[in-house]
N, C-alpha and C positions, 0 to 999 in steps of 0.2 A: 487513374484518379483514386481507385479503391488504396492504391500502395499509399501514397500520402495522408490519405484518412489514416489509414491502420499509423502510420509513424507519428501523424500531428496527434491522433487519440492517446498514443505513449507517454508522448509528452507529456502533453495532457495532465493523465492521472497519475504518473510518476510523479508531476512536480509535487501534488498533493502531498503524495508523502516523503518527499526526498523536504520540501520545505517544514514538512512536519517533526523529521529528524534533525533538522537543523537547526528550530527554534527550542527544541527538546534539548539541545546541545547549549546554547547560548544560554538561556535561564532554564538551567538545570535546578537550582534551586526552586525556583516558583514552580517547575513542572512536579517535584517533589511534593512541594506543600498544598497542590491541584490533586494530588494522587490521594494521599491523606482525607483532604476533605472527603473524597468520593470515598472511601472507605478501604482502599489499598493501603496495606500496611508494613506487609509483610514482605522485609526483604529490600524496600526501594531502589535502592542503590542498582541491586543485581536488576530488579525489573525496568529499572529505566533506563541500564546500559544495551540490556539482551533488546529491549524497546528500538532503542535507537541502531543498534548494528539492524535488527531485522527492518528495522523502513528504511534505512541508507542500502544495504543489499538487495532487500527488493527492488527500492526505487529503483534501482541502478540498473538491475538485470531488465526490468519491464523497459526501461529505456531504452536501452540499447538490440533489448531483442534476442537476449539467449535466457536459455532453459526456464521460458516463459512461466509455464505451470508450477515450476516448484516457487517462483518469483511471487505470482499469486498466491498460491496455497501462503509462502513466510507472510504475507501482506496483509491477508484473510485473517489469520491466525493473531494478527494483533488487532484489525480494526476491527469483526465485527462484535468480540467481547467489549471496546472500545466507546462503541457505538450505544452498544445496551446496558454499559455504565454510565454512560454520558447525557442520555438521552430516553428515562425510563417515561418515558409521558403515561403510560399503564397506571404511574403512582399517581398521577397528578388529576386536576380538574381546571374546568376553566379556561383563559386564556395561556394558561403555563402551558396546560395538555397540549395545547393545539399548538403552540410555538415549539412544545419536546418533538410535537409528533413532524412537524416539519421539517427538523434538522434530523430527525430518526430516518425516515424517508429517504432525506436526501443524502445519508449516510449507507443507506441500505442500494442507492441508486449506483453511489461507486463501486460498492461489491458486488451491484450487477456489472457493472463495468470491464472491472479485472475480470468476474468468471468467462463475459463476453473476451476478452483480451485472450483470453488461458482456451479458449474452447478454437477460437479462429490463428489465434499462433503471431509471430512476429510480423508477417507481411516480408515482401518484398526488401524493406530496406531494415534488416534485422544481422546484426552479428551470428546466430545459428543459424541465415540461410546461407550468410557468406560463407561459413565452414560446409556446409552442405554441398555449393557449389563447387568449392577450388578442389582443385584436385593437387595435392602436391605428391609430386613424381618419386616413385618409389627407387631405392637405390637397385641394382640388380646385381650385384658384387656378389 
């Protein structure tokens, strides 16, 4: 039962960001002028492309199940700057705070998430166990 958790969890929090690079892809434009507001300026073009390979490569590796950790660490590396540009509720009062601080939380919950993913490994049904396991036969020539 533990093996299908670990796969269904993959899922899971891949789709997060494989959808996130996806709609980063589709209106690229509006992702731009969402960059800007927040106060990124510099360079857009280069940070929304490196943006999007690194959540389609992560996504992809955490899915599938190889070289988990570096998959998190590329994932980490963009959400949680992401998260504390997105979501400074620190600046705010009021009902804003308490609505930042809620999507900050639950921002801060997926990056418990992958470090939990990166710390227990692909599981059972993981492309690096199947290399792990097969053995291909050495020539002896």
């Amino acid at each position: 039962m533990n093996n299908i958790l670990d796969l269904a969890g993959r899922i899971l929090i891949s789709a997060i960001f494989l959808f996130e690079a996806i709609d980063s892809m589709l209106y690229a434009d509006k992702t731009k002028l969402t960059m800007a507001e927040y106060g990124i300026t510099w360079n857009p073009d280069l940070l929304l492309y490196l943006s999007i390979a690194g959540l389609l490569i992560g996504g992809i590796m955490v899915l599938i199940g190889y070289r988990i950790r570096f998959a998190v660490w590329l994932l980490l590396v963009y959400w949680l700057p992401v998260i504390c540009i997105k979501y400074p509720f620190w600046h705010h009062t009021g009902l804003l705070q308490r609505d930042m601080a809620i999507h900050f939380m639950r921002g801060m919950a997926i990056a418990g998430g992958l470090l939990m993913i990166a710390a227990h490994g692909g599981g059972k049904f993981s492309v690096q166990r199947l290399f792990r396991v097969s053995k291909i036969p050495k020539d002896d020539d």
